[in-house]
N, C-alpha and C positions, 0 to 999 in steps of 0.2 A: 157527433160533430165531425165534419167532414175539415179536409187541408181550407178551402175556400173560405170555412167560417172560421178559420184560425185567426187570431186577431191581436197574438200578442209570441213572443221566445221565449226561449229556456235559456237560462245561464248555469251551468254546475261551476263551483267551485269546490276543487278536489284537492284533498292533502294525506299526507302519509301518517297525522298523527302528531301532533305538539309543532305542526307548523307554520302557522298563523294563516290557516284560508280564512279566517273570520275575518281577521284584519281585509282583508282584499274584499268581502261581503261588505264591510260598514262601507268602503270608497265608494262601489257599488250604487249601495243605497242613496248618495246623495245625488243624484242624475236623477233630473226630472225624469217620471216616468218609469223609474225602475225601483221596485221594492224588493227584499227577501223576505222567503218566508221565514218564520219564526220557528228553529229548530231544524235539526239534520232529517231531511227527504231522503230515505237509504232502501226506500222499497223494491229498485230495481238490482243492490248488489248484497243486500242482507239474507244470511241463512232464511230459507222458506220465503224470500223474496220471488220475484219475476226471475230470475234468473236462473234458480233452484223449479222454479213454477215450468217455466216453457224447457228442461232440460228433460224432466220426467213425462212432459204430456207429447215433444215432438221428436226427440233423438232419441231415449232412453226408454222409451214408454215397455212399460209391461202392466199387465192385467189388475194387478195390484198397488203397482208403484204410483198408477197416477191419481189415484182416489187419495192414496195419504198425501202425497203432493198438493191434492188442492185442498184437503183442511187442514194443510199447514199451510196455507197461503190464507185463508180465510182467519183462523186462529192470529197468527201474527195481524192480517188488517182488524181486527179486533182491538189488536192494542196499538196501531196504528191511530186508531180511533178513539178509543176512551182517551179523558183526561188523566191524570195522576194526583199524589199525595203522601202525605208522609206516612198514613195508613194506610194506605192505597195499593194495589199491582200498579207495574208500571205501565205505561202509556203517553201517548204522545199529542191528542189531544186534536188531531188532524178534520177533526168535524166543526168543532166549535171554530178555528182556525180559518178551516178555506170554506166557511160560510155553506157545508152541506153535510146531507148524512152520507158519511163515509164507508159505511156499513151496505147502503141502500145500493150505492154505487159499484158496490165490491161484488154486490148478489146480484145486478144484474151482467155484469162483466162476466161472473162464474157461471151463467145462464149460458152465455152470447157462444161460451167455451164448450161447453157438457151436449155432447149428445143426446142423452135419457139419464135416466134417477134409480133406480129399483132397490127392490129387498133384499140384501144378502149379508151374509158373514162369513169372516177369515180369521186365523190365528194371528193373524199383521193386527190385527186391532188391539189386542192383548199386548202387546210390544210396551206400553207403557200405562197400564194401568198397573193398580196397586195389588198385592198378594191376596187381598181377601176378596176384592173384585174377583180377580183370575178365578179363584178356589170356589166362586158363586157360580161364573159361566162354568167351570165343569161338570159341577153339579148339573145344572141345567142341561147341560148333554144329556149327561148322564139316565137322568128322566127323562130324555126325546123331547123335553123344548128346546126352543129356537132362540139364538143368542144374536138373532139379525138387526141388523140396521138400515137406515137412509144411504147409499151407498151412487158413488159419479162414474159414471162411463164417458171420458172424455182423449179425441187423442185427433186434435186438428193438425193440419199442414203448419208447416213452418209460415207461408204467406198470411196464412187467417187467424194466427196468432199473433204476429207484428199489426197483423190491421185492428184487431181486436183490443190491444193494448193499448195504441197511439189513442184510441178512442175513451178508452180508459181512465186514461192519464189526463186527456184536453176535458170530460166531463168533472173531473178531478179541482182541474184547476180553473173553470172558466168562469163561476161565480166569483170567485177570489178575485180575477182581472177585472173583470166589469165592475165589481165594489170598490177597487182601489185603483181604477184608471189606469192600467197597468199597459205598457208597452212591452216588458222586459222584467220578467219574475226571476230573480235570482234564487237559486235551488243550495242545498250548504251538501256537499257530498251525496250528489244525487246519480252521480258516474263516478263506478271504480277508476281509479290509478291504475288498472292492468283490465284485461275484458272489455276497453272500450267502447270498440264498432260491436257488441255484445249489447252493451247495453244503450246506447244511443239509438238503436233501432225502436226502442219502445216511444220515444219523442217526435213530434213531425219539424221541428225547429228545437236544435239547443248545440251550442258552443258549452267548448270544457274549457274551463282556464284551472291547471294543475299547480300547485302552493309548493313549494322545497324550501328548506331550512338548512342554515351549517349544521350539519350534523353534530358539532360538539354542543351547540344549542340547545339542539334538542336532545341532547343526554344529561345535560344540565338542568334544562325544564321537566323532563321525564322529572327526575329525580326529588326538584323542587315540588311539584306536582303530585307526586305520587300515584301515577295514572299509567295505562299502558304498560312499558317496560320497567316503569319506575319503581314499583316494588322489589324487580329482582334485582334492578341495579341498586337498591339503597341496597339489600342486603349482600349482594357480592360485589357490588363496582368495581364489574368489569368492562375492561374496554372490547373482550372477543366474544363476549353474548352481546352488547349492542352491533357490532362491527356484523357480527351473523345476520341480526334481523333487518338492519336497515340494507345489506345486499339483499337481501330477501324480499324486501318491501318493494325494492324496486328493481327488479325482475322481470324485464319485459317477456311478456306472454304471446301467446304466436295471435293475439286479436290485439295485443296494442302496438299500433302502428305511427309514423308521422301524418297528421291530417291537417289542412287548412283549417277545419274547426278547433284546433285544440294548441293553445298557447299555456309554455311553461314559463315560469318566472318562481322568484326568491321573494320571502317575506320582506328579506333585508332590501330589497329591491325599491320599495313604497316608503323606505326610510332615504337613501343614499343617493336614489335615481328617482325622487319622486315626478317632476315635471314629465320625463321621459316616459315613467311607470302609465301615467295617466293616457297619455299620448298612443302608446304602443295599445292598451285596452280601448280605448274606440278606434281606433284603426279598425284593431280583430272584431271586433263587435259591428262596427260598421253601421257606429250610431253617432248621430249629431245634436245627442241632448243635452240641457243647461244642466253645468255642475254648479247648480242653484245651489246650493247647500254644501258648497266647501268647507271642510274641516270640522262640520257637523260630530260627523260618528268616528271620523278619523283623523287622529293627531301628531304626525310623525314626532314631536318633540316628546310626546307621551311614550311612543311605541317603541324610541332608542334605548330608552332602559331596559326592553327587553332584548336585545340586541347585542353579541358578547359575554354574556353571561360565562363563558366557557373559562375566559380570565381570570374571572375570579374562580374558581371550581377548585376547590380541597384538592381534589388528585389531580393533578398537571398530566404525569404518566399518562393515565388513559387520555387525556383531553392528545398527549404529543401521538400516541399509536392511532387514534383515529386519523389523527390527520395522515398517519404514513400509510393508513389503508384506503383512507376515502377523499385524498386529496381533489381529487377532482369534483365532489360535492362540497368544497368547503369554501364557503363566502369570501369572493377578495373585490374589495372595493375598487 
């Protein structure tokens, strides 16, 4: 699919982590014409994503490095692809979802990518197989067989990789638009917070709208949660191991820049400045569709209980040192 027959945008919505970008997805979703998809799209910043993918086959490339590079891009769209279960390996279920095989679309992308195929073996494949495996291939040395395999010869331009992906990505998602009349596909973490123009380039159309939180909120919810940080702060609640990762989280890196495409806002934002919130998001979007379905998915009277949380919080101490470190991240109405 070329730009011409593109027919629809990308929205990501980006968060650090216990910061309500869901909440800003449901508002989203009530605009005729815009849906999300169902579940975090992380293919272009997750380990053995795209990003891990074009760093080994166009900057980094070595003789070795990019064959493991693309069956770990393959491997992860695998479970990309399957569904999940409580028996189950995990998976995301991304075929049944965007109405294609995921998989099909994955082998021909890694086609479009690979020079040739051939027979060969290396010690790098042994890297993570099991002890009694390893102790079979050397055996097999050992007696002059051959321990080879299906193995990729791949190491395109930086240009025919971006072209290759966009392509990628639009085969990805264009049954999905066409089954659900889509103008405007909301994506849930589909661009890093740091690496943006990194990873934007895989898209031929998408806007970031990036989610922050008061940070004491989110040490609050970490904890209520027990998710992300949340284990170490239940057991040490400290305020200088949260105060470490959240500078750390947001860390500008020499690709994230200010862009016309990329608007930051506060969770608390859609609670306290809702009329405004609303306002300032089709501006940036630069859309004039019916918010047919207000209050649908999103209910600011619902969402102010989560809001302050930090008040009430056992430890006051850490909720007071946060703010003496990270005042300029913290919510004021």
């Amino acid at each position: 699919m070329n730009n011409s027959q593109l027919k629809y945008n990308f929205v990501s919505v980006s968060g650090y982590g216990w910061t309500g970008a869901r909440a800003w997805i449901d508002i989203l979703k009530e605009f005729k014409g815009i849906d999300a998809l169902n579940g975090e799209f992380r293919i272009a910043k997750d380990p053995y994503g795209l990003i891990d993918l074009e760093e080994s086959l166009v900057y980094n490339w070595d003789f070795m490095r990019h064959d493991v590079a693309i069956r770990d891009f393959i491997n992860y769209c695998e479970m990309m692809s399957r569904g999940t279960g409580l028996f189950k390996r995990a998976g995301k279920d991304f075929s049944r979802k965007l109405h294609i095989d995921f998989m099909e679309e994955t082998s021909l992308y890694i086609d479009k990518l690979v020079k040739m195929r051939y027979y060969g073996d290396t010690f790098i494949h042994r890297y993570k197989i099991p002890a009694y495996k390893n102790f079979i291939k050397k055996v097999r040395s050992k007696m002059g067989k051959e321990n080879a395999v299906s193995m990729y010869l791949s190491r395109p331009s930086e240009d025919f990789f971006i072209k290759e992906t966009k392509n990628y990505i639009n085969r990805l998602f264009s049954k999905y638009a066409e089954c659900e009349n889509l103008n405007t596909i909301v994506l849930d973490q589909a661009i890093p917070t740091t690496n943006i123009n990194k990873a934007v380039r895989y898209f031929d159309e998408i806007k970031l709208i990036i989610i922050d939180r008061d940070p004491r909120d989110i040490y609050a919810n970490s904890v209520r949660g027990n998710r992300l940080l949340g284990p170490e702060l239940i057991k040490n609640d400290s305020s200088k191991t949260y105060i470490t990762w959240h500078k750390m989280l947001r860390k500008k890196s020499q690709y994230d820049i200010s862009d016309k495409n990329v608007l930051r806002l506060y969770f608390e934002d859609f609670i306290f400045k809702y009329d405004e919130s609303i306002d300032r998001i089709t501006k940036f979007l630069d859309i004039d569709y019916c918010h047919n379905q207000k209050g649908k998915y999103f209910k600011p009277s619902d969402s102010i209980k989560n809001v302050g949380l930090w008040k009430k919080y056992k430890n006051q101490a850490a909720m007071s040192e946060i703010y003496d470190e990270l005042e300029s991240y913290c919510y004021k109405e």
